[in-house]
TIVO-2410 file (N, C-alpha, C; in nm, 3 decimals):
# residues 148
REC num residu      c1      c2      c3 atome chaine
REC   1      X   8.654  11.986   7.088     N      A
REC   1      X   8.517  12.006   7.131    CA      A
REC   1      X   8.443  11.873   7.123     C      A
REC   2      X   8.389  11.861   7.243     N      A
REC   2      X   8.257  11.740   7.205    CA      A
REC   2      X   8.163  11.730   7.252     C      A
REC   3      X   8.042  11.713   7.109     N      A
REC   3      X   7.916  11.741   7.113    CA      A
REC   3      X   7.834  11.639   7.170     C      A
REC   4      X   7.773  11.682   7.269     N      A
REC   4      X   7.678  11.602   7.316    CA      A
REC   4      X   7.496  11.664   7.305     C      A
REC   5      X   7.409  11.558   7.319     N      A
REC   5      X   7.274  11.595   7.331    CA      A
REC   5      X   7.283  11.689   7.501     C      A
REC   6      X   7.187  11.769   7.476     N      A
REC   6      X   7.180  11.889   7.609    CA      A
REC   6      X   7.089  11.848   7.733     C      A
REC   7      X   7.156  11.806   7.855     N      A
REC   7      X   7.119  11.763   7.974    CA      A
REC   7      X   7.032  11.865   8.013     C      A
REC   8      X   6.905  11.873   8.075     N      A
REC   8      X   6.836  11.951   8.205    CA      A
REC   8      X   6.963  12.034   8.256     C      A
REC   9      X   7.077  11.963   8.372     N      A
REC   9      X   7.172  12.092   8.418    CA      A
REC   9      X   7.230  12.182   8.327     C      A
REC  10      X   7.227  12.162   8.200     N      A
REC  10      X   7.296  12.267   8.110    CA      A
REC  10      X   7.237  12.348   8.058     C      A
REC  11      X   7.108  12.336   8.076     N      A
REC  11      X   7.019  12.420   7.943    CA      A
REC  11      X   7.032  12.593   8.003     C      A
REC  12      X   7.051  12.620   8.121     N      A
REC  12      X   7.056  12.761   8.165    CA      A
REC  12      X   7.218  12.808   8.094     C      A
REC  13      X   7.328  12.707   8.100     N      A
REC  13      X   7.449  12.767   8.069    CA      A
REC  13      X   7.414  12.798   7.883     C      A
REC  14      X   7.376  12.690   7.821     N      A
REC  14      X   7.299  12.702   7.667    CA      A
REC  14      X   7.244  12.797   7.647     C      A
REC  15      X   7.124  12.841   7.723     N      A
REC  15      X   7.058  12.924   7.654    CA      A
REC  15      X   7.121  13.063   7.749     C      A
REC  16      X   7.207  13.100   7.744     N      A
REC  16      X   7.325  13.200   7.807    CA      A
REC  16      X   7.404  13.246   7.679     C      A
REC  17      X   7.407  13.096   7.590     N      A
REC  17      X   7.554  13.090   7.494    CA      A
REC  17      X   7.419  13.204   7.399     C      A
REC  18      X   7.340  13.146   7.365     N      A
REC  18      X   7.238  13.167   7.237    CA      A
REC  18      X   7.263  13.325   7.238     C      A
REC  19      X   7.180  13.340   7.368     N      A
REC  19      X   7.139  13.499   7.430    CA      A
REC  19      X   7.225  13.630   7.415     C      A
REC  20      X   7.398  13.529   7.449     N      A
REC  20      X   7.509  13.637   7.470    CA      A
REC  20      X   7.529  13.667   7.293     C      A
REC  21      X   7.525  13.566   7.230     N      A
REC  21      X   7.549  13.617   7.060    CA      A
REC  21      X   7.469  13.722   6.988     C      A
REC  22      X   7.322  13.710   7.089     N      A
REC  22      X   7.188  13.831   7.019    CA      A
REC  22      X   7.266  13.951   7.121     C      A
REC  23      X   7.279  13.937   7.198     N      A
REC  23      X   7.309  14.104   7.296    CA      A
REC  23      X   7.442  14.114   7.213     C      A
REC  24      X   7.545  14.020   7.142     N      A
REC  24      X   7.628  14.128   7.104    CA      A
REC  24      X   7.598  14.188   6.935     C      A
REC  25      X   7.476  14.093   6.890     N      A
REC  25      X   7.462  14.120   6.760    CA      A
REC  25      X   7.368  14.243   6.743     C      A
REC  26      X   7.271  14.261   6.881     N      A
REC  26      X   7.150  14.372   6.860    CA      A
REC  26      X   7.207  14.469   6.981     C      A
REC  27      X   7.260  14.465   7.056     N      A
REC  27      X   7.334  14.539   7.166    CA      A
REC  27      X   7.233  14.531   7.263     C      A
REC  28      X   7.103  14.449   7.245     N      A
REC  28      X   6.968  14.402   7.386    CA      A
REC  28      X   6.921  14.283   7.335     C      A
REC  29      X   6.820  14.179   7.441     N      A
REC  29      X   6.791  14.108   7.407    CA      A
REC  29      X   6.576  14.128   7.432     C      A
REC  30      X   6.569  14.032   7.362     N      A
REC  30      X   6.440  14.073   7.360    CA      A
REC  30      X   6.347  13.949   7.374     C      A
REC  31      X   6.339  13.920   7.499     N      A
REC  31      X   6.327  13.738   7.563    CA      A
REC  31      X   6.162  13.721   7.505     C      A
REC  32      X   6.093  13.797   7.450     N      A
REC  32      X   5.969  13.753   7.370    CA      A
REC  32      X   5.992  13.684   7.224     C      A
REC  33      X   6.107  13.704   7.228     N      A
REC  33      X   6.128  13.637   7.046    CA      A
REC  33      X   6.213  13.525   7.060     C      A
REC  34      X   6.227  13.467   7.160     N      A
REC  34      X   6.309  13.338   7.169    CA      A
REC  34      X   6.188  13.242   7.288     C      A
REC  35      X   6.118  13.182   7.221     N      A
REC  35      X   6.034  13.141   7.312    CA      A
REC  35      X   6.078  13.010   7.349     C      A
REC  36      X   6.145  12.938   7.267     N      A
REC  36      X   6.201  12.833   7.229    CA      A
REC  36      X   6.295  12.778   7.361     C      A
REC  37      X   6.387  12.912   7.414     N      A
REC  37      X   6.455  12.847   7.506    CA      A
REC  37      X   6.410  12.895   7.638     C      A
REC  38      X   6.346  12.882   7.656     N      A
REC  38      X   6.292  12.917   7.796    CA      A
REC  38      X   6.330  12.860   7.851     C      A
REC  39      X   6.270  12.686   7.838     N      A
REC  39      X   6.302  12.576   7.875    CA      A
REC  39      X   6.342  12.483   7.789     C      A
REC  40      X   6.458  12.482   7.776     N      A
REC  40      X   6.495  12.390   7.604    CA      A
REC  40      X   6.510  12.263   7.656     C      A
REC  41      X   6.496  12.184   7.762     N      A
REC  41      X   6.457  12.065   7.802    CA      A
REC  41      X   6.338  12.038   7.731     C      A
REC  42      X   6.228  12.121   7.795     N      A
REC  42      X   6.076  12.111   7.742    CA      A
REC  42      X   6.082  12.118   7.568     C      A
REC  43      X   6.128  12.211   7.544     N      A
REC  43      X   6.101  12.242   7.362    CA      A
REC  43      X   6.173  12.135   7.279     C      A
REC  44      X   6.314  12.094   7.351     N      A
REC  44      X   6.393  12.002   7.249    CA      A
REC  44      X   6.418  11.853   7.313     C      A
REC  45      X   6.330  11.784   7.341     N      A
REC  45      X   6.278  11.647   7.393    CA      A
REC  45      X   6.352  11.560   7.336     C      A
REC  46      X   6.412  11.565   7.208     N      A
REC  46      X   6.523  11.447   7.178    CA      A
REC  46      X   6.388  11.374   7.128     C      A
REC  47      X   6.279  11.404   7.075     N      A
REC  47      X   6.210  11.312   7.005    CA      A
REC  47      X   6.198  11.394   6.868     C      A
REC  48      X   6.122  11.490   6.827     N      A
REC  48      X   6.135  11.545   6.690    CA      A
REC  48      X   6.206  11.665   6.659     C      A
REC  49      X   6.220  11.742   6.800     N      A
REC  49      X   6.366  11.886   6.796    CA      A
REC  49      X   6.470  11.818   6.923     C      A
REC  50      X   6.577  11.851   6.881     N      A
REC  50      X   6.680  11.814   6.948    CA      A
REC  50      X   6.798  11.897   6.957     C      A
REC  51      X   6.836  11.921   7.076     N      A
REC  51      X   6.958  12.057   7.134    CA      A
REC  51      X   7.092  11.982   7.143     C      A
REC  52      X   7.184  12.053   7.075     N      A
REC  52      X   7.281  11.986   7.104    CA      A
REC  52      X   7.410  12.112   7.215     C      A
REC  53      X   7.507  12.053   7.258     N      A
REC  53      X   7.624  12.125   7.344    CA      A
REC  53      X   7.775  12.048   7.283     C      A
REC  54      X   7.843  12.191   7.249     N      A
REC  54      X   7.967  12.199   7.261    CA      A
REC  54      X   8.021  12.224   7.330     C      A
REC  55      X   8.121  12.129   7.382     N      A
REC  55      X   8.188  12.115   7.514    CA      A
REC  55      X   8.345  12.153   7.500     C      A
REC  56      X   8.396  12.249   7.593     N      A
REC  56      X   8.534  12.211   7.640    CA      A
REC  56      X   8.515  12.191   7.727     C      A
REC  57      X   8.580  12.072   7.840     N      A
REC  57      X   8.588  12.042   7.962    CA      A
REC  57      X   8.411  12.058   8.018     C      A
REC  58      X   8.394  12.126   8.075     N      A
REC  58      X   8.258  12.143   8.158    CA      A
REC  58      X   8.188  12.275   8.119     C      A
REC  59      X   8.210  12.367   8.027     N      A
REC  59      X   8.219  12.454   7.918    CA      A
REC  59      X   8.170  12.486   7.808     C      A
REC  60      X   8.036  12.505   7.811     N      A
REC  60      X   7.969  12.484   7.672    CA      A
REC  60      X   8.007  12.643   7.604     C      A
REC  61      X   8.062  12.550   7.484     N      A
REC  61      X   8.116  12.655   7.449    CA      A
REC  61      X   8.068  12.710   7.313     C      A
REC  62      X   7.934  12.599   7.223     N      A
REC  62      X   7.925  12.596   7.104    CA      A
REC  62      X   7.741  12.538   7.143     C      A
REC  63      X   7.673  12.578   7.061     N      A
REC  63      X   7.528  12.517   7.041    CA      A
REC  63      X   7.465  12.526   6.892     C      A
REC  64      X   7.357  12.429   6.900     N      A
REC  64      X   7.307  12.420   6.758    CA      A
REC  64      X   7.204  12.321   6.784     C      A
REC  65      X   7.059  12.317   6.719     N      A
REC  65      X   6.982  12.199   6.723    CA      A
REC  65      X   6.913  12.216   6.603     C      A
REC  66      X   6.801  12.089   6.643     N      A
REC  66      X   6.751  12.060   6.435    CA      A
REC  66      X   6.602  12.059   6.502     C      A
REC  67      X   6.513  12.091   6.414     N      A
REC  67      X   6.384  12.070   6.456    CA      A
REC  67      X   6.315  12.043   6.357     C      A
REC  68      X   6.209  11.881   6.348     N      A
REC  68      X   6.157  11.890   6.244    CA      A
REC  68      X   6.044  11.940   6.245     C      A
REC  69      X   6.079  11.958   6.102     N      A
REC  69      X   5.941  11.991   5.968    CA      A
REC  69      X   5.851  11.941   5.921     C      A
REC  70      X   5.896  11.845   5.857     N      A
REC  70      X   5.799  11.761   5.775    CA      A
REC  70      X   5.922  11.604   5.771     C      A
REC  71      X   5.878  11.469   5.765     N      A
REC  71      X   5.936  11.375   5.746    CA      A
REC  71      X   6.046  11.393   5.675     C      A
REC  72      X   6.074  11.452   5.587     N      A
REC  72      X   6.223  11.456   5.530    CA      A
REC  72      X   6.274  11.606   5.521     C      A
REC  73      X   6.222  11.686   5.618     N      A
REC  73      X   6.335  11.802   5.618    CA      A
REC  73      X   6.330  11.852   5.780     C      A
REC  74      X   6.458  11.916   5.830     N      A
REC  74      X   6.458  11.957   5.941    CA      A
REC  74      X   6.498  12.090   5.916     C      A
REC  75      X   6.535  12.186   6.044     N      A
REC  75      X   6.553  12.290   6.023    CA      A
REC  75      X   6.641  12.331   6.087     C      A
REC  76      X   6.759  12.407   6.099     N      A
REC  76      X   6.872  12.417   6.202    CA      A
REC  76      X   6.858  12.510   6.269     C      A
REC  77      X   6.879  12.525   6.408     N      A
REC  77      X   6.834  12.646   6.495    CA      A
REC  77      X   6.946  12.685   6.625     C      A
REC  78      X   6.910  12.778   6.655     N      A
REC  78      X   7.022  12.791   6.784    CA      A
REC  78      X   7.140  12.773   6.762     C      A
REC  79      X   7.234  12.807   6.639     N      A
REC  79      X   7.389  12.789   6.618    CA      A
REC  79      X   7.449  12.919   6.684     C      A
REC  80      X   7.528  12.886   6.756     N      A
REC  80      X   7.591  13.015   6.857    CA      A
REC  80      X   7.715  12.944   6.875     C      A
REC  81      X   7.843  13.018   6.852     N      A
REC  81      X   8.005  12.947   6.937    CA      A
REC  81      X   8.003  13.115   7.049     C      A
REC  82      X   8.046  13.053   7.130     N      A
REC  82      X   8.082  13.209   7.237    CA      A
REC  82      X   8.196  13.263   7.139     C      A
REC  83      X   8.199  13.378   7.164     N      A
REC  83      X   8.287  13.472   7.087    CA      A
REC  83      X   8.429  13.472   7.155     C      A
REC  84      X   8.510  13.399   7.229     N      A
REC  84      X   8.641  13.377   7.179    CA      A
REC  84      X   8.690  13.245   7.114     C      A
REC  85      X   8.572  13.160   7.087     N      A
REC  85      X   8.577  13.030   7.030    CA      A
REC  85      X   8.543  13.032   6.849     C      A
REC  86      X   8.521  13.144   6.824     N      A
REC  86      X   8.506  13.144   6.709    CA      A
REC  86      X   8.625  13.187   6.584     C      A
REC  87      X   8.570  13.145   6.476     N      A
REC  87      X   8.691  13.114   6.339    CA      A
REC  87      X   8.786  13.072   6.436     C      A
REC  88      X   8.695  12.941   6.480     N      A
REC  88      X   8.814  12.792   6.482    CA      A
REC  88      X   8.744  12.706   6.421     C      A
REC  89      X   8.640  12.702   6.304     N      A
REC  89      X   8.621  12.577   6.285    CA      A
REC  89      X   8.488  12.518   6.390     C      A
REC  90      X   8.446  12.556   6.530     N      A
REC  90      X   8.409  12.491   6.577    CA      A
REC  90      X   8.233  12.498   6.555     C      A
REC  91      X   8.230  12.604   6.469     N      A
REC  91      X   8.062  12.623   6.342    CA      A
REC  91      X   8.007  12.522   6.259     C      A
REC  92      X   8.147  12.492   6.215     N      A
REC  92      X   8.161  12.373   6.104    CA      A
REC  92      X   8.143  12.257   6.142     C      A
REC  93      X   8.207  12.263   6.269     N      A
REC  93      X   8.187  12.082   6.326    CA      A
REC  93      X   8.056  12.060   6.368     C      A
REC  94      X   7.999  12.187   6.442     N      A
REC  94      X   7.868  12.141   6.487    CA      A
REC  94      X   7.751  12.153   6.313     C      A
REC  95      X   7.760  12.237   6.240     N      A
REC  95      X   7.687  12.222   6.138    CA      A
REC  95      X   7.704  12.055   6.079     C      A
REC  96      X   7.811  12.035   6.071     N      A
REC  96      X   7.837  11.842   5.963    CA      A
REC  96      X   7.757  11.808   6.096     C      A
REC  97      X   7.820  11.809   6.176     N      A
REC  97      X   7.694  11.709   6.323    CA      A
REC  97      X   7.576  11.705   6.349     C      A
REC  98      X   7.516  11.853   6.334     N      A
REC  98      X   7.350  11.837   6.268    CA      A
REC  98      X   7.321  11.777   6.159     C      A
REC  99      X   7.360  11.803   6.023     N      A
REC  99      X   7.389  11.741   5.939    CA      A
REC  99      X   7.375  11.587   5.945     C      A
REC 100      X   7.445  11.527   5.982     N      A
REC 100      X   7.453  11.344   6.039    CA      A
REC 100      X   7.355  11.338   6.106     C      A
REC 101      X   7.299  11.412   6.230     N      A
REC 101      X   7.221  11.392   6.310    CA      A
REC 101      X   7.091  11.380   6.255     C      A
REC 102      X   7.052  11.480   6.126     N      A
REC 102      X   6.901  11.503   6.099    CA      A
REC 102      X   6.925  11.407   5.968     C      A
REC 103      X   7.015  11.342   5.923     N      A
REC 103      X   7.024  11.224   5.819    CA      A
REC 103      X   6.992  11.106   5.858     C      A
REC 104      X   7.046  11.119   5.993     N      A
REC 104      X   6.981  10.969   6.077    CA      A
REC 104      X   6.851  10.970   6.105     C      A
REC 105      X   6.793  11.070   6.102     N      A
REC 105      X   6.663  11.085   6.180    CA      A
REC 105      X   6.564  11.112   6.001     C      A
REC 106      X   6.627  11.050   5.847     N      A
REC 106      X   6.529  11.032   5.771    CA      A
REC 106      X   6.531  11.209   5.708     C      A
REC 107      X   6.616  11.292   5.711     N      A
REC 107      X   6.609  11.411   5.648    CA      A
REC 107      X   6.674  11.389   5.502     C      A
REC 108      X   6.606  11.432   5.458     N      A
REC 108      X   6.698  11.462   5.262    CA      A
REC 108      X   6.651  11.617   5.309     C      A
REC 109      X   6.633  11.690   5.362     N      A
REC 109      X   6.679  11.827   5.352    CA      A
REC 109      X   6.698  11.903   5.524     C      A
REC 110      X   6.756  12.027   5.464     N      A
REC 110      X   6.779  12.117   5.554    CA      A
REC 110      X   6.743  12.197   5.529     C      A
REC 111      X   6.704  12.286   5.638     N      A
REC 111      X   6.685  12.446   5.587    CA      A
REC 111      X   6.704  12.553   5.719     C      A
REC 112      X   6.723  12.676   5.676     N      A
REC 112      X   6.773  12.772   5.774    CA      A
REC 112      X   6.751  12.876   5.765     C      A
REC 113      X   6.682  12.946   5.859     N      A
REC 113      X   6.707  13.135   5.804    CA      A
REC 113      X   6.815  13.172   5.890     C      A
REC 114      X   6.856  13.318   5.827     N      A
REC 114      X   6.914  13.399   5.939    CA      A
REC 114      X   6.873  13.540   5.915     C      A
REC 115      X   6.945  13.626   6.046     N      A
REC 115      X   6.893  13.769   5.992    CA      A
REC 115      X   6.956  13.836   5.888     C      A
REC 116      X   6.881  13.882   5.782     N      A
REC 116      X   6.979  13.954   5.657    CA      A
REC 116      X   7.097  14.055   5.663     C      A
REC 117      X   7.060  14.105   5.815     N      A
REC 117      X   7.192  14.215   5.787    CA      A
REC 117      X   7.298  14.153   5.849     C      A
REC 118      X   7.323  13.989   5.872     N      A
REC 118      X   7.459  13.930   5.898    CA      A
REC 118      X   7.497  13.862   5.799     C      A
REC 119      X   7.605  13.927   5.737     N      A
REC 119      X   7.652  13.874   5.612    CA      A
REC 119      X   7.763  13.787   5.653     C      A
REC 120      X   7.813  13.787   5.783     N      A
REC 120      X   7.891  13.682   5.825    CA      A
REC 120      X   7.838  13.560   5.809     C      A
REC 121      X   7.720  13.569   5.863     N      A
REC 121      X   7.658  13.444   5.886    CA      A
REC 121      X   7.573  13.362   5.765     C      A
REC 122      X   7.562  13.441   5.684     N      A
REC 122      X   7.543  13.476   5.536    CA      A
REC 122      X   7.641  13.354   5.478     C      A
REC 123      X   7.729  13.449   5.469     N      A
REC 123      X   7.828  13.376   5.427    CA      A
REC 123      X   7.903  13.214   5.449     C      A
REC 124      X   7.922  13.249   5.583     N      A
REC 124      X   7.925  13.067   5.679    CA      A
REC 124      X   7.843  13.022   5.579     C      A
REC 125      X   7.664  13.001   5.624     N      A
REC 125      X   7.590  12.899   5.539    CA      A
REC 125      X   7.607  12.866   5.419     C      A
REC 126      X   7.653  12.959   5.284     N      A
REC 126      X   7.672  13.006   5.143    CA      A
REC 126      X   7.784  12.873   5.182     C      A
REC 127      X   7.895  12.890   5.243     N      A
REC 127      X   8.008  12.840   5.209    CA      A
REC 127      X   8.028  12.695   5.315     C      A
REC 128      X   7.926  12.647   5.353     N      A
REC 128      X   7.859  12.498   5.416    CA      A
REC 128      X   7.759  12.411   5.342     C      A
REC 129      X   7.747  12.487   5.177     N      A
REC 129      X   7.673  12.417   5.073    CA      A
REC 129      X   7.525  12.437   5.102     C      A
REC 130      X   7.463  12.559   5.189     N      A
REC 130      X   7.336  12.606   5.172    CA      A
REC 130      X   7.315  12.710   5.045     C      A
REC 131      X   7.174  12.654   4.979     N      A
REC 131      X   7.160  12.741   4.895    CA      A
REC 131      X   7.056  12.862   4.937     C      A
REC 132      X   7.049  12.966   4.890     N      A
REC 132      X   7.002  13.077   4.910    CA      A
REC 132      X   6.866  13.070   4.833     C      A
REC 133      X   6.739  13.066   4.890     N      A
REC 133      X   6.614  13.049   4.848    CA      A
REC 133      X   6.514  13.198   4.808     C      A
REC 134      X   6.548  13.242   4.987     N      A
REC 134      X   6.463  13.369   4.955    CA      A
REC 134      X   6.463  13.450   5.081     C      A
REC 135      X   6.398  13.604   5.061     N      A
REC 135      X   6.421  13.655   5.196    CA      A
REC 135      X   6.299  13.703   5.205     C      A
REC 136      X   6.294  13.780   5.296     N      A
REC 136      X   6.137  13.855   5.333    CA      A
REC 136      X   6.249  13.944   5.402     C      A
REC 137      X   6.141  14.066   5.514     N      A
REC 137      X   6.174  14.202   5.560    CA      A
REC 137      X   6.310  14.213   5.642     C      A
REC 138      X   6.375  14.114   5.729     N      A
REC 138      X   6.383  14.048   5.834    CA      A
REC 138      X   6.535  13.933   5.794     C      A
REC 139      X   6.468  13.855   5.753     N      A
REC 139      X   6.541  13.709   5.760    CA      A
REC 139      X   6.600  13.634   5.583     C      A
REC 140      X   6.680  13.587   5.557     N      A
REC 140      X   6.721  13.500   5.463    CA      A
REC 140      X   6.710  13.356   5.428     C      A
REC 141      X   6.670  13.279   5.373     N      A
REC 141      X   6.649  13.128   5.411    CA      A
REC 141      X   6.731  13.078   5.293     C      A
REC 142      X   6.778  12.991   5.354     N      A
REC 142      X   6.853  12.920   5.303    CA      A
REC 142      X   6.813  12.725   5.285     C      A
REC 143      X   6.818  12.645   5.211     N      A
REC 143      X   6.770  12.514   5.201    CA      A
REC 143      X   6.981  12.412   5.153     C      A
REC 144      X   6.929  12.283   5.196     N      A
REC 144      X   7.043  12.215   5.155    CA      A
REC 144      X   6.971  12.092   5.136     C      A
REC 145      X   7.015  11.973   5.043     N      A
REC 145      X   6.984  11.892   5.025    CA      A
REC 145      X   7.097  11.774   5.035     C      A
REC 146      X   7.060  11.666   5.113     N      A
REC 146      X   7.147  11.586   5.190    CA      A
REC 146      X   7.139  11.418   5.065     C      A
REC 147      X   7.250  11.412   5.049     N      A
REC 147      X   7.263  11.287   4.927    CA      A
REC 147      X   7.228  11.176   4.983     C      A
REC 148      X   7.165  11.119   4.956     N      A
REC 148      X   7.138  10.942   5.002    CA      A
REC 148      X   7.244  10.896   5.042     C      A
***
């Protein structure tokens, strides 16, 4: 797989990848709660949020971006692998790659929610060295702290 920053022509195949992981996780999607990718050109400018694409061949097959927060923390968003690409590893590569990415860009932290009733995904973060902070009705958050 290789990750690149997300071109204008890709952002419709991207925000396809995001979309297809909520329709198989909620069995509908509900395009008022993702406002974000409408136009993820517009939202992730490559100046303070930034989209990234996992590639096979011409194939995005993996997504993930960081958006900041505050000067030293970002936040990870949009992690989706299409579902025959997954438990290969290719979660992991793009998480260390945000990771590097929001270290270059001056982060000593991370942070993340997800929805509570995916304990898969739960788990992934738990076992990528996120710690478990707190939840509300809804969501789980998770924080990581990135070593000098």
């Amino acid at each position: 797989m290789i990750i690149t920053p997300i071109e204008k022509h890709q952002c419709e195949q991207a925000k396809n990848v995001v979309l297809s992981g909520f329709l198989e996780r909620f069995g509908f999607i509900d395009h008022t709660l993702n406002p974000d990718i409408h136009d993820i050109s517009v939202e992730y400018d490559g100046t303070e949020h930034h989209f990234f694409v996992g590639k096979e061949g011409d194939n995005i097959i993996c997504t993930g971006a960081i958006r900041k927060e505050s000067d030293d923390t970002y936040q990870i968003v949009r992690m989706s692998v299409r579902s025959p690409y997954r438990k290969c590893g290719l979660g992991r590569i793009m998480v260390r790659f945000l990771e590097e990415k929001a270290h270059s860009l001056g982060a000593r932290y991370l942070i993340l929610e997800t929805n509570k009733q995916w304990s898969d995904a739960i788990r992934f973060h738990q076992n990528n060295g996120y710690i478990y902070k707190e939840e509300d009705e809804v969501s789980c958050y998770f924080e990581k702290e990135i070593p000098l």
